[in-house]
RODREN-676007 format. One record per residue: z, y, x of N, C-alpha, C in turn. Coordinates in steps of 0.001 Angstrom, whole numbers. Atoms other than C-alpha are relative to their C-alpha. Layout:
N
+---------+---------+---------+---------+---------+---------+---------+---------+---------+
|     npz |     npy |     npx |    capz |    capy |    capx |     cpz |     cpy |     cpx |
+---------+---------+---------+---------+---------+---------+---------+---------+---------+
|       Z |       Y |       X |       Z |       Y |       X |       Z |       Y |       X |
...
+---------+---------+---------+---------+---------+---------+---------+---------+---------+
//
This chain:
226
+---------+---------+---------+---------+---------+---------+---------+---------+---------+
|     npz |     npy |     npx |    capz |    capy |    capx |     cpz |     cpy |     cpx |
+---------+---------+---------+---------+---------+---------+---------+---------+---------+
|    -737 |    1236 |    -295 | -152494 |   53103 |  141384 |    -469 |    -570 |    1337 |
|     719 |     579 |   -1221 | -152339 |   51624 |  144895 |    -813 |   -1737 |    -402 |
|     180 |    1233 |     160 | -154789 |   48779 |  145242 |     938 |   -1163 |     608 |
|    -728 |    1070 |     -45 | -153730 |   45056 |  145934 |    -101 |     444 |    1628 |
|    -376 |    -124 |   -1060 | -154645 |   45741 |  149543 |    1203 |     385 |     985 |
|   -1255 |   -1428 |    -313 | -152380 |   48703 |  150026 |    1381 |    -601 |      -1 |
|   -1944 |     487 |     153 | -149348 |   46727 |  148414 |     414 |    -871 |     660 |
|     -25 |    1049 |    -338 | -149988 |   43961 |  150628 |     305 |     387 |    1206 |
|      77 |    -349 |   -1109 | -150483 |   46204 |  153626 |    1590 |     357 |     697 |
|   -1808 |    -323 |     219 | -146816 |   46174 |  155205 |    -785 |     884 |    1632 |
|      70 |   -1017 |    -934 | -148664 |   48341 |  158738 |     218 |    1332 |    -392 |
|     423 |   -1093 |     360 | -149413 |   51096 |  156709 |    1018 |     790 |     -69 |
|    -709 |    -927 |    -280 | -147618 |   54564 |  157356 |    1597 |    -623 |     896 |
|   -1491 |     360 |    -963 | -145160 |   53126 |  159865 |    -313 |     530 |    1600 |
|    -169 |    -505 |    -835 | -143897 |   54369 |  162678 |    -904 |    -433 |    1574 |
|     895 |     261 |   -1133 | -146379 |   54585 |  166126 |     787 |     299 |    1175 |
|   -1001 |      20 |   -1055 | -144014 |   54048 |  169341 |    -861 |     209 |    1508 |
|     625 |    -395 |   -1001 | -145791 |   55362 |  172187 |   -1221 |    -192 |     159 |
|    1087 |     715 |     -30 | -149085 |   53764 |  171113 |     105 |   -1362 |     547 |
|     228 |    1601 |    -517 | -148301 |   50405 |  172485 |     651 |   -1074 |   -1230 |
|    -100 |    1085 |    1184 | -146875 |   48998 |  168793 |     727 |    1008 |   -1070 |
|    -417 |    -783 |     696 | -145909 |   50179 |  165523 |     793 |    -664 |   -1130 |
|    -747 |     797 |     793 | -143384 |   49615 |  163421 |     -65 |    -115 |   -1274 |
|     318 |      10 |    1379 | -143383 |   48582 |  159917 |    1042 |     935 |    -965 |
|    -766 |   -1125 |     754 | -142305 |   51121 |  157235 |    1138 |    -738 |    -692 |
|   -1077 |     611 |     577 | -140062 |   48111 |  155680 |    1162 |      62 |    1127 |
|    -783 |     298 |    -878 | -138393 |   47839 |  158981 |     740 |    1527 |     236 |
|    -348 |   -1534 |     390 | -137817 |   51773 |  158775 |     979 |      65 |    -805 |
|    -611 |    -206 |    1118 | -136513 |   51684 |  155441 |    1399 |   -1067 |     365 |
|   -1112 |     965 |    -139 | -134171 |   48563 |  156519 |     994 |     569 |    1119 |
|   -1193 |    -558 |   -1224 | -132679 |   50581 |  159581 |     387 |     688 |    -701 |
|   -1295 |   -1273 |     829 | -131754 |   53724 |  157097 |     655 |    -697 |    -881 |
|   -1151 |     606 |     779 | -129897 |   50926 |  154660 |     949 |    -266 |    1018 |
|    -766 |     223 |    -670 | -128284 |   49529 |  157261 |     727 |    1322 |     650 |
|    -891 |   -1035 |   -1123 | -127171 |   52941 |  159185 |     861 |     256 |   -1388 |
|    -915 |    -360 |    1409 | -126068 |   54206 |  155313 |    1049 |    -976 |     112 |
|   -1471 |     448 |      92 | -123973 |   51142 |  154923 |     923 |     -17 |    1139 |
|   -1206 |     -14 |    -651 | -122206 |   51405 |  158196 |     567 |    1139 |    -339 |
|   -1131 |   -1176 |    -421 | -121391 |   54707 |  158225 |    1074 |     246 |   -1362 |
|   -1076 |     -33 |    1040 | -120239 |   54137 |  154486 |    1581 |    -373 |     444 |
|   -1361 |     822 |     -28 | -117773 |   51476 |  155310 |    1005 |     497 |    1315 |
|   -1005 |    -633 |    -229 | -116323 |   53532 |  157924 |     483 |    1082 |    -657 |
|    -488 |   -1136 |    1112 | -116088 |   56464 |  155835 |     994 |    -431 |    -939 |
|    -880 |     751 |     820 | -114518 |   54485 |  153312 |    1086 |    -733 |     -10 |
|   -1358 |    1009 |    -230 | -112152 |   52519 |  155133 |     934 |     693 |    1366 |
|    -780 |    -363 |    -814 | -110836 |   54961 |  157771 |     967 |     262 |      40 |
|    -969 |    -692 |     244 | -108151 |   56280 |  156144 |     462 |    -730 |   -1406 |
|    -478 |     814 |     707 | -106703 |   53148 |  154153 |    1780 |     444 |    -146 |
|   -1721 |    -620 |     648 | -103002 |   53870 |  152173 |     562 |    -990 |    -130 |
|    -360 |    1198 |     414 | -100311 |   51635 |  151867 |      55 |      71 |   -1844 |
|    -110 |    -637 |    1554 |  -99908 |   53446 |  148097 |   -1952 |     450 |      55 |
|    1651 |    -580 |     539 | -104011 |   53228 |  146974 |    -197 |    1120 |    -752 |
|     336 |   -1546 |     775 | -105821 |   56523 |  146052 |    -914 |    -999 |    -785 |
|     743 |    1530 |     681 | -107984 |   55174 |  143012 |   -1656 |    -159 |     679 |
|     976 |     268 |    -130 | -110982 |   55301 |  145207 |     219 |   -1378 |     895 |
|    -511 |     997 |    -737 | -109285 |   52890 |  147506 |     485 |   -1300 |    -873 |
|    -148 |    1146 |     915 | -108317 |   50684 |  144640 |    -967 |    -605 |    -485 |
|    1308 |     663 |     150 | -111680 |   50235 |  143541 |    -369 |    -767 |     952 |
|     695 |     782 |      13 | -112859 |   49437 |  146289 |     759 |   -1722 |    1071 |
|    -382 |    1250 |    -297 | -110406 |   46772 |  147343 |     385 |   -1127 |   -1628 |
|    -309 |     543 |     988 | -110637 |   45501 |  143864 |   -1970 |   -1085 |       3 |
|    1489 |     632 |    -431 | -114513 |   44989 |  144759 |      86 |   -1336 |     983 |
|    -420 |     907 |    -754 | -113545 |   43181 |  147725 |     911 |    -922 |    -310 |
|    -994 |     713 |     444 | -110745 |   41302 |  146208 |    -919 |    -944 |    -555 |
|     872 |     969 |     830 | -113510 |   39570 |  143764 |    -843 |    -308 |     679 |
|     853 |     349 |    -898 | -115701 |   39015 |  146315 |     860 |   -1274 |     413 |
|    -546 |    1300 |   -1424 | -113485 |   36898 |  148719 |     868 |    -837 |    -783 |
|    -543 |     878 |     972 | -111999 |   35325 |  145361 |    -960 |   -1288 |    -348 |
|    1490 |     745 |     -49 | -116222 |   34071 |  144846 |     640 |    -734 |     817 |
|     243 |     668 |    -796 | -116018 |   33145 |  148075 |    1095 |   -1464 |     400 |
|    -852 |    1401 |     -99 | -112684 |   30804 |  148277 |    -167 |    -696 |   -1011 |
|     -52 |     754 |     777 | -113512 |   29692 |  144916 |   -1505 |   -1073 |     391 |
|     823 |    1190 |     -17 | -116553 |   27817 |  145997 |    -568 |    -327 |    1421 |
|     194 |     441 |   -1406 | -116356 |   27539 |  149761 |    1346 |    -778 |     540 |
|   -1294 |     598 |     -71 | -112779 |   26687 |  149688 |     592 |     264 |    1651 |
|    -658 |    -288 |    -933 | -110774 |   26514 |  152918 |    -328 |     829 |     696 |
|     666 |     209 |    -928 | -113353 |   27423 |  155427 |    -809 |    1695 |    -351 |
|     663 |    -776 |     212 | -113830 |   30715 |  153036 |    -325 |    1536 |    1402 |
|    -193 |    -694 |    -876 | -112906 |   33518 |  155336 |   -1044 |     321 |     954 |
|    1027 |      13 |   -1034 | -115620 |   32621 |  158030 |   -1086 |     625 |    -619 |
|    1595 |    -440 |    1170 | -118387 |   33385 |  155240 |     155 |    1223 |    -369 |
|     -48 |    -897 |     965 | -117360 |   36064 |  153399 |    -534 |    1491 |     575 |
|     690 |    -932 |    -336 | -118230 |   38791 |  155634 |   -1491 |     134 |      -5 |
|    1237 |     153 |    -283 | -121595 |   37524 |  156315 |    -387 |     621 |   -1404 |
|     894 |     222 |    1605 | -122376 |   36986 |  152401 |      79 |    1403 |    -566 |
|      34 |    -907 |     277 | -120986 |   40171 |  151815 |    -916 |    1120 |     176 |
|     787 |    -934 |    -973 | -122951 |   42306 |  154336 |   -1304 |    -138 |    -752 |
|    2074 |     591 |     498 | -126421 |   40082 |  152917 |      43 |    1018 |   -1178 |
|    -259 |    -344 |    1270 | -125279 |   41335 |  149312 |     125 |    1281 |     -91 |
|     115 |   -1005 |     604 | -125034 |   44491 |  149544 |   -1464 |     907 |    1037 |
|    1383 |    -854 |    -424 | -128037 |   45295 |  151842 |   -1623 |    -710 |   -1003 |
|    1502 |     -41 |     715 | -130493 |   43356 |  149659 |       9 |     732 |   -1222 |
|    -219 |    -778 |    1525 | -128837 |   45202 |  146542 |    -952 |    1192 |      15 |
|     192 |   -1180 |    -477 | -129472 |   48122 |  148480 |   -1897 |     366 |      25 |
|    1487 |     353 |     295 | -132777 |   47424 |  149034 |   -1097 |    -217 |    -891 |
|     666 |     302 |    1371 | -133848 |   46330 |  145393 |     284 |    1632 |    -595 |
|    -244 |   -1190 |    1275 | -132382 |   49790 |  144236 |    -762 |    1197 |     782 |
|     429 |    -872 |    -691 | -134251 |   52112 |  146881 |   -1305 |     350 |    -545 |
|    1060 |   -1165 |     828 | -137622 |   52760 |  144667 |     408 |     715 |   -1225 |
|    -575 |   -1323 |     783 | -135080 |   54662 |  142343 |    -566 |     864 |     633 |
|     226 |   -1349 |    -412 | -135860 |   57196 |  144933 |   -1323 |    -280 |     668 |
|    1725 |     286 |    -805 | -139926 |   56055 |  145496 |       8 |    -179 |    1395 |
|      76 |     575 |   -1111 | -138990 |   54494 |  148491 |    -583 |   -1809 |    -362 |
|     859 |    1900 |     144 | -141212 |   50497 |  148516 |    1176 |    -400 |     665 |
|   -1276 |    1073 |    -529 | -138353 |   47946 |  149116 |     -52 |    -914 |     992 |
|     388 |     772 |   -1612 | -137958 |   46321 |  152353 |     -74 |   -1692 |    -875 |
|    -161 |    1122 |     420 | -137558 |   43391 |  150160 |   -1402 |    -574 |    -476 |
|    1157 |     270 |     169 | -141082 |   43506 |  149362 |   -1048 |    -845 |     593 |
|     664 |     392 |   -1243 | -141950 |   42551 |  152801 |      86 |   -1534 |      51 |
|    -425 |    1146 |    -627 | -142447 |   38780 |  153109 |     726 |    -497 |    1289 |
|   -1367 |     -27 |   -1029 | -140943 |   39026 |  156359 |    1099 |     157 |     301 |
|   -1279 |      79 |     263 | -138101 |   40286 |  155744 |     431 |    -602 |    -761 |
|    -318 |    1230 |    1015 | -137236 |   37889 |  152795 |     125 |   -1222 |    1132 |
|     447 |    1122 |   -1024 | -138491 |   35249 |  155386 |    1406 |    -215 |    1165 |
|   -1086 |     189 |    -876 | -136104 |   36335 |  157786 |    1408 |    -430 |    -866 |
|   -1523 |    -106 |     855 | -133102 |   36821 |  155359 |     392 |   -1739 |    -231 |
|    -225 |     794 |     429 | -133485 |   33346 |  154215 |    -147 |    -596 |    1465 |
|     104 |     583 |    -784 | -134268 |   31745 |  157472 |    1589 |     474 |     954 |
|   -1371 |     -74 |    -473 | -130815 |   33270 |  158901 |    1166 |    -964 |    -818 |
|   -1247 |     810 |    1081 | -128870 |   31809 |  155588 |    -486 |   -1340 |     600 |
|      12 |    1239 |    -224 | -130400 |   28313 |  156742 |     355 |    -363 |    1208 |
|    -641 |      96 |   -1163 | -129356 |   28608 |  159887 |    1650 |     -50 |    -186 |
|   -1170 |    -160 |     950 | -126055 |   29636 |  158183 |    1250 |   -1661 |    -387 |
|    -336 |    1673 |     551 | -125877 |   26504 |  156254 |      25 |   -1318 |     609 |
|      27 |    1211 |    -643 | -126743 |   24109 |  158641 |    1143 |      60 |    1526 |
|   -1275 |     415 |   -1118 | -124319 |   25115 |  161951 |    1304 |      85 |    -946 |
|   -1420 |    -296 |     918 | -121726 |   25409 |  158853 |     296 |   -1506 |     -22 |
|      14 |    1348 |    -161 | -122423 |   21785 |  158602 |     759 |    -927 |     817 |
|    -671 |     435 |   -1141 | -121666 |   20875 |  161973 |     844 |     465 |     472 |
|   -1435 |    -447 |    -599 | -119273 |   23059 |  162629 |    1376 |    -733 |    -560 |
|   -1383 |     177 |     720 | -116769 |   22153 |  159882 |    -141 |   -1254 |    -477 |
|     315 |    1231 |    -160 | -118138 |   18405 |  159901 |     241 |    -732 |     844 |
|      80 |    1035 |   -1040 | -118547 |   16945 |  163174 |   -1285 |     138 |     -30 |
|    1567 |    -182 |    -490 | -121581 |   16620 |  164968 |    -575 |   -1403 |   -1158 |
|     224 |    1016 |     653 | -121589 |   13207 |  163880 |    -202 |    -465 |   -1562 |
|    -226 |      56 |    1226 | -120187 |   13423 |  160564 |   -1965 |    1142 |    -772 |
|    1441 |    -305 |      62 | -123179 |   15944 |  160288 |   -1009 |    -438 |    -281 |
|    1154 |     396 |     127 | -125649 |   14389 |  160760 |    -144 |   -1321 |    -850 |
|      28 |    1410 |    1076 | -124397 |   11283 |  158403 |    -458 |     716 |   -1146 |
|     168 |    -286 |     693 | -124795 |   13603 |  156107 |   -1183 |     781 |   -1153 |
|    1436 |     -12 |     239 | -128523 |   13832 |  155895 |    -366 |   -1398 |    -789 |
|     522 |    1139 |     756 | -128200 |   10380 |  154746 |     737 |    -271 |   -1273 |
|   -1271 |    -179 |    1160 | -125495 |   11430 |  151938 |   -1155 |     318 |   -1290 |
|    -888 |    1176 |    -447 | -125416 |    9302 |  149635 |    -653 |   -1448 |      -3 |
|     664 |    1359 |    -192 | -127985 |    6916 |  150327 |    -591 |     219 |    1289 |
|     495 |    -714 |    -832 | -129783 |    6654 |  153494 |   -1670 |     138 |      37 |
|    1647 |    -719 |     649 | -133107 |    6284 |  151426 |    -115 |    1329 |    -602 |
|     349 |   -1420 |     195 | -132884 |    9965 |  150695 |     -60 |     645 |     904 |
|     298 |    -847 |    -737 | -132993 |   10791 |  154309 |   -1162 |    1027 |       6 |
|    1670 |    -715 |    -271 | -136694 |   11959 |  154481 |     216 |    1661 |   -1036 |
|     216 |   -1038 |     839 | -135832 |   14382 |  151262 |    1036 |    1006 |     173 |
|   -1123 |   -1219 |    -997 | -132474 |   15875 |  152793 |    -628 |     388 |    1068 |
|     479 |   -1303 |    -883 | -134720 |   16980 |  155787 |    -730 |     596 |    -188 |
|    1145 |   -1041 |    1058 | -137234 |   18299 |  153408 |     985 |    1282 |     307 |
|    -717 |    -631 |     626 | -134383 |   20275 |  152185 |     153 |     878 |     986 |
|    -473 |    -953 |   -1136 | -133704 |   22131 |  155431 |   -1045 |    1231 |     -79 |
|     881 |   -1011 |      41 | -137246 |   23762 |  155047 |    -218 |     354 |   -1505 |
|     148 |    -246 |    1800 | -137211 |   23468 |  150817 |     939 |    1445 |     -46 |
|    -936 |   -1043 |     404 | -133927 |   25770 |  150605 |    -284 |    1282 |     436 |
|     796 |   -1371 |    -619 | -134957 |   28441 |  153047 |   -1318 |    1350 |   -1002 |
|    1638 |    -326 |    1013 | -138445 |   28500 |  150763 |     544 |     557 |   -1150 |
|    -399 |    -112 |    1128 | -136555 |   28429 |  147896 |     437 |    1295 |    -511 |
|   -1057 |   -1704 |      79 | -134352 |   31773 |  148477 |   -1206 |     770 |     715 |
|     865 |   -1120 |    -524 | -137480 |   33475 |  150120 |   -1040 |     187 |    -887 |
|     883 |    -150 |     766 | -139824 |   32833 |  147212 |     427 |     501 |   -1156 |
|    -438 |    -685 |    1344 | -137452 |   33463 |  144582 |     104 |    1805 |      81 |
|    -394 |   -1583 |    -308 | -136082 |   36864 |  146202 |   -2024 |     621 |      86 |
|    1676 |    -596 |    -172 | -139997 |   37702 |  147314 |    -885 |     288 |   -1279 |
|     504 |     620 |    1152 | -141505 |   36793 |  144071 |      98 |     911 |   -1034 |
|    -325 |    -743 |    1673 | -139655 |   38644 |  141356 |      48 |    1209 |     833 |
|     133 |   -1655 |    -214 | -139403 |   42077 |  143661 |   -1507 |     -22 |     215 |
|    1296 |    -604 |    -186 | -143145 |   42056 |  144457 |    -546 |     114 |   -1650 |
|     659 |     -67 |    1320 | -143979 |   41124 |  141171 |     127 |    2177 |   -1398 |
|    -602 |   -1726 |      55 | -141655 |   44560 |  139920 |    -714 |     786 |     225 |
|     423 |    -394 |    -839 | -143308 |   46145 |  142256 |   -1393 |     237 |    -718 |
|     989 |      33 |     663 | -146541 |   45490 |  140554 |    -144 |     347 |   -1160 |
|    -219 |    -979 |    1462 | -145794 |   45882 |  137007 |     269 |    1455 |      39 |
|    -329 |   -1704 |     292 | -144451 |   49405 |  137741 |   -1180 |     642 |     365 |
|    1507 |    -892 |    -152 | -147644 |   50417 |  139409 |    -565 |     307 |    -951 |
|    1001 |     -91 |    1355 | -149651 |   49390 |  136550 |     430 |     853 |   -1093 |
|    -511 |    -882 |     934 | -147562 |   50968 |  134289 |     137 |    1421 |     283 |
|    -196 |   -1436 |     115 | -147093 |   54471 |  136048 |   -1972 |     280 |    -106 |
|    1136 |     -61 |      83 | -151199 |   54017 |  136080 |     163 |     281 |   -1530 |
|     365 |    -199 |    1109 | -151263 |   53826 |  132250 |     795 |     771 |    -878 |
|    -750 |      97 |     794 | -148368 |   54918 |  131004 |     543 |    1689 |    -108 |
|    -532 |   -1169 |    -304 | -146411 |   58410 |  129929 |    1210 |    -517 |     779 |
|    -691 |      -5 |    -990 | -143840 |   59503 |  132198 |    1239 |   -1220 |    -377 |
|   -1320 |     546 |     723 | -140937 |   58392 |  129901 |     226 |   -1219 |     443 |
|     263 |    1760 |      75 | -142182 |   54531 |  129732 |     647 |    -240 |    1173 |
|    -610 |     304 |   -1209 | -141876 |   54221 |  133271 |     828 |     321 |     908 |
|   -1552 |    -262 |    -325 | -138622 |   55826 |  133659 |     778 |   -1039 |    -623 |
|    -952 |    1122 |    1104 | -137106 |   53621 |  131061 |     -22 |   -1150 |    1302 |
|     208 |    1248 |    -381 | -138512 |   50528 |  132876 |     423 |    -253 |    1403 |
|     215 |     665 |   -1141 | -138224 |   50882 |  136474 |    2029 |     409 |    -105 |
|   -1624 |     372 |     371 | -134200 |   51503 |  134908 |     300 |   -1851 |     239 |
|     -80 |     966 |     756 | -134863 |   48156 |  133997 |    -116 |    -951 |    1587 |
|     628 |     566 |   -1013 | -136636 |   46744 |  136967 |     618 |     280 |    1215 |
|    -840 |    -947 |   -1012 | -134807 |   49066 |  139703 |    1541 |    -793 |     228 |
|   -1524 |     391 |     424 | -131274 |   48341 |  138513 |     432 |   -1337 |    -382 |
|    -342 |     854 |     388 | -130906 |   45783 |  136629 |    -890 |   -1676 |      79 |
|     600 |     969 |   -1038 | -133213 |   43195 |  137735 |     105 |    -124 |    1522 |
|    -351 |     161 |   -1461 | -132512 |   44304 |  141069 |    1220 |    -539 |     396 |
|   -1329 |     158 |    -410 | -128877 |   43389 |  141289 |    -127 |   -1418 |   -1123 |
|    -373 |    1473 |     553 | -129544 |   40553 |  139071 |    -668 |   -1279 |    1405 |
|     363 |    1154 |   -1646 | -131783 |   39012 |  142542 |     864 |    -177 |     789 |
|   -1070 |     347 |   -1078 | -128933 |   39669 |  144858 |     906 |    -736 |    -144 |
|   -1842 |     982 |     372 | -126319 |   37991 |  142844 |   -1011 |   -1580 |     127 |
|     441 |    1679 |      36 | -128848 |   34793 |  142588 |    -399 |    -528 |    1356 |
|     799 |    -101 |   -1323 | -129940 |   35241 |  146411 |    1674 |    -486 |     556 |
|   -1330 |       3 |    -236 | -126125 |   35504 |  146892 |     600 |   -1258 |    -165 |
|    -133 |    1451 |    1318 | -125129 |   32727 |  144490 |    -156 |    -825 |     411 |
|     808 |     721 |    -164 | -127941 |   30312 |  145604 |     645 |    -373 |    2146 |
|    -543 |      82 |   -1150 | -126784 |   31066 |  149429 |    1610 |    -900 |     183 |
|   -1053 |     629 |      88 | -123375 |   30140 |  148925 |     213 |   -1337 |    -472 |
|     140 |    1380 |    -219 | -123985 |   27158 |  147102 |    -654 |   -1283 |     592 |
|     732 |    1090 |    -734 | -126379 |   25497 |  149286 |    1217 |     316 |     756 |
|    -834 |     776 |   -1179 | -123450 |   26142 |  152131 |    1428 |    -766 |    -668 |
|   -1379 |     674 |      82 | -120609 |   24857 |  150311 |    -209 |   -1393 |    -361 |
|     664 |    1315 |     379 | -122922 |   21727 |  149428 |    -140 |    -593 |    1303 |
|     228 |      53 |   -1802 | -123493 |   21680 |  153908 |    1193 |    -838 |     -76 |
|   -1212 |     224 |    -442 | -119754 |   21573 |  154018 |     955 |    -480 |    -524 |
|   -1025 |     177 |    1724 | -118291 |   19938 |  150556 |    1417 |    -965 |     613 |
|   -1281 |     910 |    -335 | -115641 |   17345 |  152963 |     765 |    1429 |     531 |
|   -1406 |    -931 |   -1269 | -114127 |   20387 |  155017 |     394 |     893 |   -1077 |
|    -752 |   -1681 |     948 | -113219 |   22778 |  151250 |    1465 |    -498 |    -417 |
|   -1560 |     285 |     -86 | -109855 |   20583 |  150930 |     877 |     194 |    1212 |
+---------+---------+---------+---------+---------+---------+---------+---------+---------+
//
């Protein structure tokens, strides 16, 4: 079983770039999700029918419920979002399901979590002003008293925290239990489990990472969804 060091260590076995810096093996693993999903979604969408083959029905049936989420609780203003949220959603999926194949999850990395969430708050807040007013905006730090200012600008650095500790949190933790368990356990056990942990805990974080994203921005922007 790797020690705590090891799991903590995000330098270790990453790539050495001429000797002048090296990259982290999460950041590795996050360029081959990302190259996979582009070259999917051209693969997949090059050769669109007006009569769907049923792989093409699927997956505009995927997308259909997606950008259904997304107008149902962003409302007007959905459209602008939906790519983004989409893109997030299926690379952190992607990411939670990659030690199926004993690859460590970029999601592991506090940094990357860090980042992920620090983009969504960025997200949420020019969503604000964009589809607000500068002005209106910024009234809306004092929404709906303006003795709750101080705790609405909490909130700018709370929410961020919020989606980087939750997502961080329950995959490292994973992460940990499975060690311990392929340490003690027969093979079987920890096939069953990291089913469990892999799959289905993994895609249960993205939908709440997902989820949690969307409703902090449609809470940014709640005058501009009529």
């Amino acid at each position: 079983m790797h020690d705590m060091q090891e799991i903590f260590n995000e330098s270790a076995a990453g790539l050495d770039v001429f000797g002048l810096f090296t990259v982290s093996p999460y950041i590795l693993v996050s360029w081959g999700i990302m190259l996979f999903l582009t070259v999917s979604s051209i693969l997949l969408t090059r050769n669109l029918q007006r009569i769907p083959s049923k792989g093409q029905a699927m997956l505009e049936i995927c997308i259909g419920s997606f950008n259904n989420f997304c107008k149902e609780h962003l409302g007007k203003p959905w459209r602008s979002f939906a790519p983004w949220l989409g893109t997030v959603a299926l690379y952190v999926t992607f990411c939670n399901l990659v030690p199926l194949f004993g690859i460590t999850p970029p999601t592991k990395s506090f940094s990357v979590v860090a980042t992920l969430a620090a983009l969504s708050a960025i997200l949420i807040y020019s969503a604000q002003f964009r589809f607000l007013g500068f002005k209106k905006g910024l009234k809306k730090f004092a929404t709906p008293s303006p003795l709750l200012l101080p705790i609405n600008i909490l909130e700018i650095f709370i929410r961020p925290l919020s989606l980087c500790m939750r997502l961080f949190g329950n995959v490292l933790a994973s992460y940990i239990i499975m060690e311990m368990i392929h340490a003690v356990a027969p093979v079987v056990i920890p096939a069953f489990l990291q089913l469990y942990f892999d799959v289905f805990d993994g895609l249960i974080q993205s939908v709440v990472f997902i989820f949690l994203t969307t409703l902090f921005l449609s809470e940014s922007m709640e005058e501009a969804h009529s």
